[in-house]
C-alpha positions as a printed NumPy array, in Angstrom:
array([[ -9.947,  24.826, -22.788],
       [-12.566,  25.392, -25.488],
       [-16.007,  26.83 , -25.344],
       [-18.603,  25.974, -27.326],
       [-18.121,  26.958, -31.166],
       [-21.607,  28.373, -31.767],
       [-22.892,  31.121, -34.297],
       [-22.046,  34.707, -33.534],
       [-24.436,  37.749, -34.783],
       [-22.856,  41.14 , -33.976],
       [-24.641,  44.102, -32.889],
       [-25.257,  47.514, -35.142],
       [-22.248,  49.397, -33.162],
       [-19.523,  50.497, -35.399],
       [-15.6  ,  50.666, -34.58 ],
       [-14.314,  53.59 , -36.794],
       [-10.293,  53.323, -37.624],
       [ -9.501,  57.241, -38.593],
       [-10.588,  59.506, -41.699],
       [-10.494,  56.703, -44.777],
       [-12.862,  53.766, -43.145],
       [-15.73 ,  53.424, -44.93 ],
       [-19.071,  51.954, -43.449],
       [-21.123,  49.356, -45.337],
       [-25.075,  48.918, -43.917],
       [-26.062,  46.254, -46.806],
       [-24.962,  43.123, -45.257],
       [-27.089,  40.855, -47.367],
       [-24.584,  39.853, -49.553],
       [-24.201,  36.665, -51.432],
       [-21.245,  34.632, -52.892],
       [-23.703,  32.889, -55.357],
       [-25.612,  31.178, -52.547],
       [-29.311,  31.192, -50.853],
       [-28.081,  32.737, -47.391],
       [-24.877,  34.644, -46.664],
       [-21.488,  33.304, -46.634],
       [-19.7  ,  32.558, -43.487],
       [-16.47 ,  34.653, -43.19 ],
       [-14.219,  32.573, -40.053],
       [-11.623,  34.946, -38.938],
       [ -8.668,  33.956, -36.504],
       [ -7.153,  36.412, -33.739],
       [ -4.014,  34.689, -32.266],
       [ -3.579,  36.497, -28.363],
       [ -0.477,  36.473, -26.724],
       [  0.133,  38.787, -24.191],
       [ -1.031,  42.156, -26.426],
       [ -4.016,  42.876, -23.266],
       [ -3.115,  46.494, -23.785],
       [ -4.644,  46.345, -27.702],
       [ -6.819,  43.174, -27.59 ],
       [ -9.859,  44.4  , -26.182],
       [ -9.638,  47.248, -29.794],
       [ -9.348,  44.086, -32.125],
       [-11.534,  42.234, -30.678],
       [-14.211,  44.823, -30.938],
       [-13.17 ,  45.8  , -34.57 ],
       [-14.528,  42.1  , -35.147],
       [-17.517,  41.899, -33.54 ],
       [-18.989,  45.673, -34.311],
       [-18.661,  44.745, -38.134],
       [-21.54 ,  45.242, -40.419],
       [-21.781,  41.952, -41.246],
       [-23.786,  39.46 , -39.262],
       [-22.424,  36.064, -40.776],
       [-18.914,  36.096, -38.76 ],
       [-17.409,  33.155, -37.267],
       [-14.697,  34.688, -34.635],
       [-12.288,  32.632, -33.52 ],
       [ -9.882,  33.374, -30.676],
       [ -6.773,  31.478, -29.677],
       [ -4.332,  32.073, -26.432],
       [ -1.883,  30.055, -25.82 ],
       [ -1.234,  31.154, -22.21 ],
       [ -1.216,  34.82 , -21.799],
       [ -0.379,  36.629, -18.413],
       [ -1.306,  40.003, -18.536],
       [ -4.693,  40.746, -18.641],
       [ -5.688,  39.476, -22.124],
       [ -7.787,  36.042, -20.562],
       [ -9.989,  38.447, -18.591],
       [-10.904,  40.314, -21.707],
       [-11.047,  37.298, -23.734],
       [-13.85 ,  36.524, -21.061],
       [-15.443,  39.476, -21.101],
       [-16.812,  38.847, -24.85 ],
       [-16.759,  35.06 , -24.998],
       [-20.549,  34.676, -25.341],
       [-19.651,  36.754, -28.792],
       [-17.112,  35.088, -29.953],
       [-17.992,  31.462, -32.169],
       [-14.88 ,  29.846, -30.147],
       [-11.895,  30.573, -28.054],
       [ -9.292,  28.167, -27.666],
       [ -6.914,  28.508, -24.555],
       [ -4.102,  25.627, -24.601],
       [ -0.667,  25.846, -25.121],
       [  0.982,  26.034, -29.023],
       [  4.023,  26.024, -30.895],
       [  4.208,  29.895, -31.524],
       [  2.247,  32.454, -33.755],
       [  2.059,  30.292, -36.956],
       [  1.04 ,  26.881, -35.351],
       [ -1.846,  28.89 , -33.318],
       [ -3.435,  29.955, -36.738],
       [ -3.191,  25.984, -37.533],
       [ -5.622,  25.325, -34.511],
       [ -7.664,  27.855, -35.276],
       [ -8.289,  27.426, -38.988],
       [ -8.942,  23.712, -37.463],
       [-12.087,  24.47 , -36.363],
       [-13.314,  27.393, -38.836],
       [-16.376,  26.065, -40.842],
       [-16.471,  29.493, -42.959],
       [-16.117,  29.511, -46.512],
       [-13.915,  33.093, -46.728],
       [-11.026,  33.01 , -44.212],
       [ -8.646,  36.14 , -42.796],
       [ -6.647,  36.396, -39.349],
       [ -6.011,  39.315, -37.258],
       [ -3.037,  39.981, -34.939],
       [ -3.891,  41.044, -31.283],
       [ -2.662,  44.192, -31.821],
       [ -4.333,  45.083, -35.525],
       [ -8.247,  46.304, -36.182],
       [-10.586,  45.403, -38.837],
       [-12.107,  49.022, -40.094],
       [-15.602,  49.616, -40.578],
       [-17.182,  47.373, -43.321],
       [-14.549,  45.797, -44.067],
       [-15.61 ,  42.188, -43.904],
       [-18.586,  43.312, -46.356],
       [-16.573,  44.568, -48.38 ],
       [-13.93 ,  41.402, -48.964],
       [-17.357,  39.575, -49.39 ],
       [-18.826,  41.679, -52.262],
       [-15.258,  41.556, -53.927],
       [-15.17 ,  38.003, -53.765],
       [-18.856,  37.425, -54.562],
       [-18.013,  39.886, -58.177],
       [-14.977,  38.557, -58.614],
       [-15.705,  34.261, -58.586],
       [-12.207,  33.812, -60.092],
       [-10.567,  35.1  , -57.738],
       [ -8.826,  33.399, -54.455],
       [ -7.26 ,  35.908, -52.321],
       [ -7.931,  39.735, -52.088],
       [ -5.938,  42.099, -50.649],
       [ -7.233,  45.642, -49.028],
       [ -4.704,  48.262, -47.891],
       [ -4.642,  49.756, -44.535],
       [ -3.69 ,  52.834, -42.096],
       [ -0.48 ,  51.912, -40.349],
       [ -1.371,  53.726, -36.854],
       [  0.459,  54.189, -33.599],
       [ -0.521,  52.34 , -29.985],
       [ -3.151,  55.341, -29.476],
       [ -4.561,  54.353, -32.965],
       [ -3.249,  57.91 , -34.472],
       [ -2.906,  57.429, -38.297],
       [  0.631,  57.553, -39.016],
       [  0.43 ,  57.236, -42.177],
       [ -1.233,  54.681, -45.065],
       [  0.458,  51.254, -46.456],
       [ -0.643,  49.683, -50.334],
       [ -0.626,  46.223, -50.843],
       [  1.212,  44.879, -53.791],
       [  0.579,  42.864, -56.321],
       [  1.246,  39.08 , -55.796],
       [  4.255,  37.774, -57.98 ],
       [  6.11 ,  34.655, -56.736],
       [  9.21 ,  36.159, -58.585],
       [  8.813,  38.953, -57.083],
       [  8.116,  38.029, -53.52 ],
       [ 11.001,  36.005, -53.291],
       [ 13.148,  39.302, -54.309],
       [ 11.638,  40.646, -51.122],
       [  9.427,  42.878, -53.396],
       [  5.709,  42.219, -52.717],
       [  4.195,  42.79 , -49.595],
       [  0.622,  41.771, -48.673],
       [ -1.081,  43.683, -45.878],
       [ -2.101,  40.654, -43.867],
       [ -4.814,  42.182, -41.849],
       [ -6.755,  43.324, -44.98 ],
       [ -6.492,  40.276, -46.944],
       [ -9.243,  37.744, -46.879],
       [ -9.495,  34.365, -48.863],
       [-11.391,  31.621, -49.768],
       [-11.244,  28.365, -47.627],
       [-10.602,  26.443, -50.681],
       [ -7.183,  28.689, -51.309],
       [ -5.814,  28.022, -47.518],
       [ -6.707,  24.03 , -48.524],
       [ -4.417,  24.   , -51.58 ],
       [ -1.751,  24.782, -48.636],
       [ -0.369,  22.779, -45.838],
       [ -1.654,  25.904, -43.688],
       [  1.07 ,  27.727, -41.875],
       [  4.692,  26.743, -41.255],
       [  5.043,  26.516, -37.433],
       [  8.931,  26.785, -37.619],
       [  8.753,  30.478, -39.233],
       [  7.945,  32.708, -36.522],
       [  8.728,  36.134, -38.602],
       [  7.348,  35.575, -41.776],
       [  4.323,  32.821, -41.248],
       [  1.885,  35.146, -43.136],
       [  4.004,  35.639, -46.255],
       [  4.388,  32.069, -46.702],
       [  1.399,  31.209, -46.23 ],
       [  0.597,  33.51 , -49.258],
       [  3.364,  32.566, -51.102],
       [  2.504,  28.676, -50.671],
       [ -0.885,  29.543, -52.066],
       [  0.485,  31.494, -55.467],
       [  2.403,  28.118, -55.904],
       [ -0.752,  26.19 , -55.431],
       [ -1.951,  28.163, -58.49 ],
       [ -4.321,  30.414, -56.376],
       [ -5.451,  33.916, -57.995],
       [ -4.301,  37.25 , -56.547],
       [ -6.43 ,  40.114, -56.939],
       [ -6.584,  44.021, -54.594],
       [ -9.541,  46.062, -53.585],
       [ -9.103,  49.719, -53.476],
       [-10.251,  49.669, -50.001],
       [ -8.516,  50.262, -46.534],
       [ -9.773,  47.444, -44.713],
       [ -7.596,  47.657, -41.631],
       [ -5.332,  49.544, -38.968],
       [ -1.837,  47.661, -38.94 ],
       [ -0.412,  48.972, -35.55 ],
       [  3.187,  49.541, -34.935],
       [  4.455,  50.041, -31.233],
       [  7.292,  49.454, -29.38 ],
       [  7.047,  45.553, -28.841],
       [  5.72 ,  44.532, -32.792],
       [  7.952,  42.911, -35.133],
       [  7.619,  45.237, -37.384],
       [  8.703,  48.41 , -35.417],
       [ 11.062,  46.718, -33.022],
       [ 13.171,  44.436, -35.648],
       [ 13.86 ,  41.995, -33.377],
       [ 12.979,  39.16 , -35.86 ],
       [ 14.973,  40.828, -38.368],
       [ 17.461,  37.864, -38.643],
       [ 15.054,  34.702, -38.616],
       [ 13.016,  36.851, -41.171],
       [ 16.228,  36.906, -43.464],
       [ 16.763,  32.928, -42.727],
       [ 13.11 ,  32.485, -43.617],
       [ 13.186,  34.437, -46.569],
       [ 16.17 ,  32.873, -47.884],
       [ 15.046,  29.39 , -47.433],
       [ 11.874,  30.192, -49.309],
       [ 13.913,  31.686, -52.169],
       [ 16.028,  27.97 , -51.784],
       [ 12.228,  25.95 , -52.372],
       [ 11.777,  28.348, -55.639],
       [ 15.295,  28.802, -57.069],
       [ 16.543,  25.161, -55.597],
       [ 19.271,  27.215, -54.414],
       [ 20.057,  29.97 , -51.803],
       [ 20.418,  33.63 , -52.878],
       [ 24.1  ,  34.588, -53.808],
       [ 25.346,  38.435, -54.408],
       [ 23.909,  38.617, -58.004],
       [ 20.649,  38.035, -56.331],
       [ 21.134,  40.791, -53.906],
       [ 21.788,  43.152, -56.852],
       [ 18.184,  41.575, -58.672],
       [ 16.874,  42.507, -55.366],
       [ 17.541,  45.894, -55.189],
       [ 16.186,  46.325, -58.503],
       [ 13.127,  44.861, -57.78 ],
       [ 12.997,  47.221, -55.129],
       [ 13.065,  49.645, -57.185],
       [ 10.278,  48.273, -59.21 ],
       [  8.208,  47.743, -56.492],
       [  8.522,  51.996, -56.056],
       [  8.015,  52.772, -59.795],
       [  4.728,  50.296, -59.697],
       [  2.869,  50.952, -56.329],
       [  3.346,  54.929, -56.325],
       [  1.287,  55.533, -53.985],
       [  2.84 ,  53.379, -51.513],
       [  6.037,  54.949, -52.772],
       [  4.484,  58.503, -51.752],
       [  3.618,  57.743, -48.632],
       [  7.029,  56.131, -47.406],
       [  8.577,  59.787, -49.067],
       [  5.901,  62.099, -47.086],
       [  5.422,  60.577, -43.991],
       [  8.61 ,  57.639, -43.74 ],
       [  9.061,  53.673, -43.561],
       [  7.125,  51.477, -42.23 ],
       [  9.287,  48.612, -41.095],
       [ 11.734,  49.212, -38.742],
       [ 10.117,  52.661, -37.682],
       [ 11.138,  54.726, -34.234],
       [  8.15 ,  55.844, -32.86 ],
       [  8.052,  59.28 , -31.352]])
């Protein structure tokens, strides 16, 4: 079921995501155009009620009055559809039928976006404070640019700030050496980047946001970061991330996108290339590298 995809304008009310959000009042901003650009952004809900109602409102309390929000559940049974309800006359479009998994709900959603700047936001993530106006003013200084990637808090089911994750910079070498990580919640990109794609691979159900990136720095798209934290990635007991329980299709995924680059599958002089990528990666995003010292991983974390 589908409700009518209208126009959304949020309200003035602000959803603060710890110490390092920062708050943007201009919204007029411009991407080269007469009226503002349209930034579509895709929650896929399954079953996260316990967070959903947090990143829903991260959404909607933004700055910026030009949002298309699009919602997509493909049969949850806790108490996400009643939320989901609660806010529908806010949200452009909510789509409630049955999908193929995480990366094959995005599909449907981007379907119907009309935006011009695109992102997507897990259930259990938040957008901080300004940070749609933000991505907007980067993009609208930077026209050569296709995809920009924010950093984020990494914070804990009662949003504590655990501590703070860096994006990397985007090299398809690199990525495929497992060395470049995107924060997907802060990264927002133009429509015509995500059309150079195929959208997202509905058979990877681990690793459907890297691809998608990666597929788009094939495509010849242009990688760029903000200095910003744009967004609180959560970790609890039942994400991929913390839990590992993906860990194994993520290494199948990862290995069959290093096969479509390399035309072959990784061998043991690749896992040696790897680690020193890795250790590349440390040497070239210190502050990243700092934080995972001072206050420990993020992947695969035990939460207290």
């Amino acid at each position: 079921m589908r409700s009518p995809c209208a126009s959304y304008t949020s309200l003035s009310l602000v959803y603060w995501v710890g110490a390092h959000s920062s708050f943007m009042t201009n919204s007029r901003i411009l991407l080269g155009h007469s009226k503002m650009t349209k930034v579509s952004i895709v929650t896929i809900s399954f079953n996260q009620g316990e967070f959903l109602e947090r990143t829903i409102r991260s959404v909607l309390d933004q700055s910026y009055s030009n949002i298309e929000y699009i919602v997509v559940d493909p049969g949850s049974k806790d108490q996400s559809r009643e939320i989901i309800k609660r806010y529908e006359s806010r949200i452009a479009c909510t789509i409630l039928e049955p999908d193929n998994g995480p990366a094959d709900g995005l599909n449907t959603g981007f379907s119907v976006a009309t935006g011009d700047i695109f992102g997507f936001l897990n259930a259990d993530d938040v957008l901080c404070a300004g940070a749609v106006s933000e991505a907007v003013r980067f993009l609208s200084r930077n026209t050569d640019v296709d995809v920009v990637s924010g950093h984020a808090q990494v914070i804990g089911p009662d949003d504590q700030v655990l501590r703070l994750v860096y994006s990397d910079r985007m090299s398809i070498t690199r990525y495929i050496y497992g060395s470049v990580a995107l924060i997907q919640p802060s990264t927002f990109f133009r429509r015509a980047a995500y059309e150079r794609t195929a959208g997202f691979r509905s058979g990877n159900r681990a690793t459907w946001d890297g691809e998608l990136f990666l597929d788009m720095a094939l495509a010849g798209c242009r990688f760029d970061r903000s200095r910003e934290i744009w967004s609180g990635f959560r970790l609890h007991a039942q994400s991929i991330t913390c839990s590992t329980r993906l860990k194994e299709e993520a290494r199948k995924a990862r290995d069959e996108q290093f096969r479509r680059i390399m035309c072959r599958y990784p061998n043991r002089w690749d896992k040696n290339l790897e680690l020193a990528f890795r250790m590349w990666k440390h040497v070239t995003n210190p502050r990243d590298t700092m934080e995972r010292i001072l206050r420990g991983p993020v992947f695969g974390r035990t939460l207290s």
